[in-house]
C-alpha positions in Angstrom: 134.2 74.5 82.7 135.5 76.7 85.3 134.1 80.3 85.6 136.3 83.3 85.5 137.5 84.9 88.7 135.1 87.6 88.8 132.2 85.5 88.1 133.0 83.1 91.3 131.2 85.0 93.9 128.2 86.0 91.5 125.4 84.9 89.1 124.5 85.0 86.1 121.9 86.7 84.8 120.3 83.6 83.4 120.9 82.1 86.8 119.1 85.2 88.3 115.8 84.6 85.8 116.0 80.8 86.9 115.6 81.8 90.4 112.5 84.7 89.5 110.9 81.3 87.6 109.8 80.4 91.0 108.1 83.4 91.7 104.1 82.6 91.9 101.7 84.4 89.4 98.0 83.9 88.5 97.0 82.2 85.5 93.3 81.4 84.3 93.9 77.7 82.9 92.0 76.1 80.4 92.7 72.4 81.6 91.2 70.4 85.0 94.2 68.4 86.3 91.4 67.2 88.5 94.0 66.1 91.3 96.5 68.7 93.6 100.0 69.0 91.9 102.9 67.6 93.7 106.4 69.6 93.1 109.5 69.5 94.6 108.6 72.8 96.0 105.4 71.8 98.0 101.4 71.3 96.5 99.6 73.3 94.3 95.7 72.9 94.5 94.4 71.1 91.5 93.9 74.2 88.2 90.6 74.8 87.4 88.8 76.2 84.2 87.2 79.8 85.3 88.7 80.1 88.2 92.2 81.8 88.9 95.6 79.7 90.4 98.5 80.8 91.4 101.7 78.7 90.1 104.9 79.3 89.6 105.9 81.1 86.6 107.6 78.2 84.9 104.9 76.8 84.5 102.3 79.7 83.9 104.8 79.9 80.6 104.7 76.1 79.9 101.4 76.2 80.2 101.0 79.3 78.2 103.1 77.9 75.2 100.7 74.8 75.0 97.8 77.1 74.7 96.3 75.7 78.0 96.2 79.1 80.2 95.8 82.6 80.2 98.4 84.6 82.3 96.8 87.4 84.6 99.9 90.2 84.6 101.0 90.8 88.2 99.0 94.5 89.8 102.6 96.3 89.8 102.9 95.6 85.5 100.1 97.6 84.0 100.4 100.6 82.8 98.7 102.3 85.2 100.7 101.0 88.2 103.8 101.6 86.1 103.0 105.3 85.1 102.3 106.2 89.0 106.1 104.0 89.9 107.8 106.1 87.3 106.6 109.3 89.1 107.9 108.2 92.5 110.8 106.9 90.9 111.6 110.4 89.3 110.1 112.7 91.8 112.1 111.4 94.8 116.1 111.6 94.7 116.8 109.4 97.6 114.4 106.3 97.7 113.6 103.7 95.0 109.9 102.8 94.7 108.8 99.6 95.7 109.1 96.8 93.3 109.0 93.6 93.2 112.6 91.5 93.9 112.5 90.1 90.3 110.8 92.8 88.8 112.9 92.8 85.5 113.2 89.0 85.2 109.3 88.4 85.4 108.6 91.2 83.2 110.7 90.1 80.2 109.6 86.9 80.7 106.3 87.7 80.1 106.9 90.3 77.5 108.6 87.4 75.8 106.0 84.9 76.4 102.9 86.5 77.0 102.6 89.7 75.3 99.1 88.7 73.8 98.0 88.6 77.7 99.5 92.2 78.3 97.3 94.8 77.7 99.3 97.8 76.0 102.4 96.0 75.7 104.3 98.6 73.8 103.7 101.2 76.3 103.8 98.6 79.1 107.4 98.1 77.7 108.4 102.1 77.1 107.4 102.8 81.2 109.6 99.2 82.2 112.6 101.0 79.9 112.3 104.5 81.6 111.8 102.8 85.0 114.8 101.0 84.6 117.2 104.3 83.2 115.5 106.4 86.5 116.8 103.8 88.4 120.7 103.1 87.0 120.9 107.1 87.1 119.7 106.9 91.2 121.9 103.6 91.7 125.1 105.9 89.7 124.3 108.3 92.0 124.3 106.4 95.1 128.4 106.5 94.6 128.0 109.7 96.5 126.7 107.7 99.7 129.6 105.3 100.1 130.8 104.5 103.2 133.9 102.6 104.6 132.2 99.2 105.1 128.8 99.4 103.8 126.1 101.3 101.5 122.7 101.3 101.7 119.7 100.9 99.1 116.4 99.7 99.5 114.2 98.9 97.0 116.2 97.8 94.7 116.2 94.0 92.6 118.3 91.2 92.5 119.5 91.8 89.0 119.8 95.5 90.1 122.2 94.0 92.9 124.2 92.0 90.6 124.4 94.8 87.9 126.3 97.4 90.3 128.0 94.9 92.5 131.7 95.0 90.6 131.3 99.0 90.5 130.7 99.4 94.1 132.8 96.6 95.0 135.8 98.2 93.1 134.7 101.6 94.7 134.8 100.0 98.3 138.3 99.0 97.5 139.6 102.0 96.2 138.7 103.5 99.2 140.0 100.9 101.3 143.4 101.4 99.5 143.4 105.0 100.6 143.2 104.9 104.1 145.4 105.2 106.7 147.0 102.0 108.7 144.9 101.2 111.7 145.5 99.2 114.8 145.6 95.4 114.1 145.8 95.9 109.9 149.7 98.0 110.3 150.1 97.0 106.1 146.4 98.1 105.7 146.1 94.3 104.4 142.6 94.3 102.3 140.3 94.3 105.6 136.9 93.5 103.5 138.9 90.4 101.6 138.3 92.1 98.2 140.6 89.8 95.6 142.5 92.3 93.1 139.6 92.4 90.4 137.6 93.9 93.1 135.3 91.4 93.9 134.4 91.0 97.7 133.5 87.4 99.2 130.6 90.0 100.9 127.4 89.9 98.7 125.6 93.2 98.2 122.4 92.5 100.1 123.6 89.6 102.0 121.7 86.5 100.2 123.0 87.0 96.6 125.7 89.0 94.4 127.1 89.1 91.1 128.7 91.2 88.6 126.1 91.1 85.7 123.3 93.3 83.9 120.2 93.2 81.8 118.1 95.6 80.1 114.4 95.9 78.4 116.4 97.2 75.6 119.4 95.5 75.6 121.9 98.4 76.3 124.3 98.0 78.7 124.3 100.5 81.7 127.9 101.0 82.6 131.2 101.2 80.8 131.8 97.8 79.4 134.7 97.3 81.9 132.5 96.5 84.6 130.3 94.0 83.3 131.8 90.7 82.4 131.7 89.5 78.7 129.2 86.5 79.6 126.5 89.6 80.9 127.5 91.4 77.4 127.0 88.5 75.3 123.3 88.1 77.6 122.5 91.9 77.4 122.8 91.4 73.3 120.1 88.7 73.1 117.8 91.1 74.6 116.7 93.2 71.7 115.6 90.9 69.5 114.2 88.6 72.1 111.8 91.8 73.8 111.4 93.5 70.3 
């Protein structure tokens, strides 16, 4: 089936947690597989009972869901870590804090599979939902910075990326539609080849973009008419599946 227009240039946000199941994370495992493991990916050293490996998280959860490993939660996830981000994160106006790339797809994973390995999951959860709000009301901010060709944000995660890509997009060709006619573009023809739903062919960080949003709490974060139905329908699930 085909995708809708504004969904051609992007991915989805279960796309965007396929690609953080390749991220690595430790595990203590409870099996001896005795031999190295061969994936399409390249070798992991054989897993060891007692001792920590690092796989990807696919298969820390696969693993997890046969009862055959404990997963370590990553040094940026506990609460600690989280309390000290959310104080950077509100404290400074400009900057994000560091996180990880596929900071909210690992951690709702992992809420969702592994909360028994989370220490303080509830409050782990309550500082990954007020880390997430400090950041959408920074990213709404960041309007302010728009330029003609280009903005700039560091810091900031792939789903992050996909979840303000058709505002800013939309915003970029607004603005586009409002200035003058230059040399070479007389009809001020759509310079940045932005298509009428405001999409651009241009991703937001260069590697990846998309028009869709998730949250630890389900809710969406913009007006409803700049997230696509399909990234409604996902934020939905999220309640009951993080709950």
């Amino acid at each position: 089936m085909a995708l809708p227009r504004h969904l051609k240039n992007g991915l989805t946000p279960l796309e965007i947690e396929f690609l953080a199941e390749n991220e690595l994370i430790e595990i203590e495992a409870a099996i001896d597989t005795r031999t190295d493991l061969e994936l399409l990916s390249g070798t992991l050293p054989a897993l060891k009972p007692l001792r920590t490996n690092k796989v990807p998280l696919w298969m820390a959860i696969s693993l997890k869901k046969k009862h055959k490993c404990n997963i370590r939660v990553p040094a940026w996830m506990t609460v600690e870590a989280l309390t000290r981000t959310l104080k950077e994160e509100e404290t400074n106006d400009v900057r994000f804090s560091y996180m990880p790339y596929h900071y909210m797809e690992i951690a709702q994973l992992l809420l969702e599979n592994a909360m028994d390995d989370i220490p303080s999951a509830d409050a782990t959860r309550t500082l990954l939902k007020d880390l997430r709000e400090a950041r959408q009301s920074k990213a709404r901010q960041g309007v302010h910075s728009l330029g003609e060709s280009y903005l700039q944000m560091d810091n900031i995660g792939l789903m992050e990326i996909n979840e303000i890509r058709p505002f800013f997009t939309k915003a970029f060709f607004e603005i586009q539609k409002l200035r003058p006619a230059v040399a070479g573009n007389p009809n001020n023809d759509n310079p940045y080849d932005y298509d009428h739903y405001g999409n651009s062919s241009l991703s937001m960080d260069g590697r990846y973009g998309g028009a869709n949003a998730t949250d630890f709490d389900g809710k969406a974060s913009y007006s409803s008419s700049t997230i696509p139905e399909s990234s409604r329908r996902f934020q939905s699930t999220q309640g009951s599946r993080m709950n």
